[in-house]
C-alpha positions in Angstrom: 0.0 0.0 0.0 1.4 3.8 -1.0 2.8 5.3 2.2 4.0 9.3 2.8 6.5 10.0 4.4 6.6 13.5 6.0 10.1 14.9 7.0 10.6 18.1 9.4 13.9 19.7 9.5 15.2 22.7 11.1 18.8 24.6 10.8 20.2 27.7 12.1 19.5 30.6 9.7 23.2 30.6 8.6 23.2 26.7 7.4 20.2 27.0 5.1 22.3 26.6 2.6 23.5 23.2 4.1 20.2 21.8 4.4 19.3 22.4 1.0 22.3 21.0 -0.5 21.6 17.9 1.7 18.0 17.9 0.2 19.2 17.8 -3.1 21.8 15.2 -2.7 19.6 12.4 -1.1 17.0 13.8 -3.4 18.8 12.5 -6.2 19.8 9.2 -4.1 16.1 8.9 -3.7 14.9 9.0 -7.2 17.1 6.0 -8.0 15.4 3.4 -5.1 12.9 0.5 -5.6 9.8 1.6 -4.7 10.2 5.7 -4.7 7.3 7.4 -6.5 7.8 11.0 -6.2 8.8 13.9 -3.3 8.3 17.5 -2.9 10.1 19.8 -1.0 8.6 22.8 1.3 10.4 25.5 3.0 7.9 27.3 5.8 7.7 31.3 5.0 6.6 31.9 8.5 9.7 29.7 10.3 13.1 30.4 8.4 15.1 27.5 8.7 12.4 25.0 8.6 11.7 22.5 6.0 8.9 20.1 4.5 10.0 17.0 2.7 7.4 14.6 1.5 7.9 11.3 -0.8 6.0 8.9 -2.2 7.0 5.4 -1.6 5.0 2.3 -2.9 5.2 0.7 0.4 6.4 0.7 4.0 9.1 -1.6 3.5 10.6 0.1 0.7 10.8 3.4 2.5 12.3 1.4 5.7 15.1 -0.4 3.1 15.9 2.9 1.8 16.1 5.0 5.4 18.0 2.1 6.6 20.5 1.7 4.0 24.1 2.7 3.9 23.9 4.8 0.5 21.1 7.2 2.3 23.4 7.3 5.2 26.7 8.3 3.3 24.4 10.8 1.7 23.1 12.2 4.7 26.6 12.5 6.9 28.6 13.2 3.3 26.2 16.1 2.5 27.0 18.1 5.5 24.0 16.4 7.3 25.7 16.0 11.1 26.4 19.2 11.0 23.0 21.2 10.5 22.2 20.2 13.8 20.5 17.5 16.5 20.0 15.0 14.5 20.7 15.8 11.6 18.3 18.6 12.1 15.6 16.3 11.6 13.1 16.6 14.3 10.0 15.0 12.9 9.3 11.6 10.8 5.6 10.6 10.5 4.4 7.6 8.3 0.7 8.0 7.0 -1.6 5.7 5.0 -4.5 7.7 2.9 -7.7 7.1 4.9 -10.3 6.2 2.3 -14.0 7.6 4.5 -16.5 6.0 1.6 -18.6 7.9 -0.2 -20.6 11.1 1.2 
C-alpha cells in the first residue's frame, strides 16, 4: 500500500544553505530506489530554517530499506547532514496511509 513519508527539518538561519544542498543530494539518491514514487520539497515562509520534505513510496518496507540503507546514510553524513544540527536537524518523521471515508 502507498505510504507518505513526512520529513521536518530545522537549521540555524546561517546553514540553510546546508540543508538544501543535503536535500538535493539524497533527493537525487532517492529517485534511483525500488519503490520511490515522487517527493516534494517545502520551505515554511513563517519559520526560516524549517523544511517540508514529503515522498512517495510504494510501500512501508521500501521506504524502511531505503532509510536504513548505507547509501542514504553516506548521503546524509557526506552532504554536511551532522552538522546542520540534533539529529541531523531532523526533528520530525511521520508515516501515514491515505484514509479512504466511503462515499458522502
Amino acid at each position: 500500500m502507498i505510504v507518505k513519508v513526512l520529513l521536518k527539518r530545522y537549521v540555524p538561519k546561517e546553514k540553510e544553505s546546508e540543508l538544501l544542498g543535503l536535500i538535493r543530494a539524497l533527493r537525487t539518491l532517492t529517485t534511483k530506489q525500488p519503490g520511490y514514487v515522487s517527493g516534494e520539497t517545502f520551505k515554511r515562509i513563517d519559520n526560516p530554517g524549517e523544511s517540508l520534505v514529503i515522498s512517495i513510496w510504494q510501500s512501508l518496507e521500501d521506504w524502511e530499506r531505503w532509510v536504513n540503507s548505507t547509501e542514504r546514510q553516506v548521503g546524509d553524513t557526506g552532504s554536511g547532514g551532522r552538522a546542520l544540527g540534533d539529529k541531523d536537524g531532523l526533528w520530525g518523521v511521520s508515516i501515514c496511509q491515505k484514509q479512504v471515508l466511503g462515499r458522502w
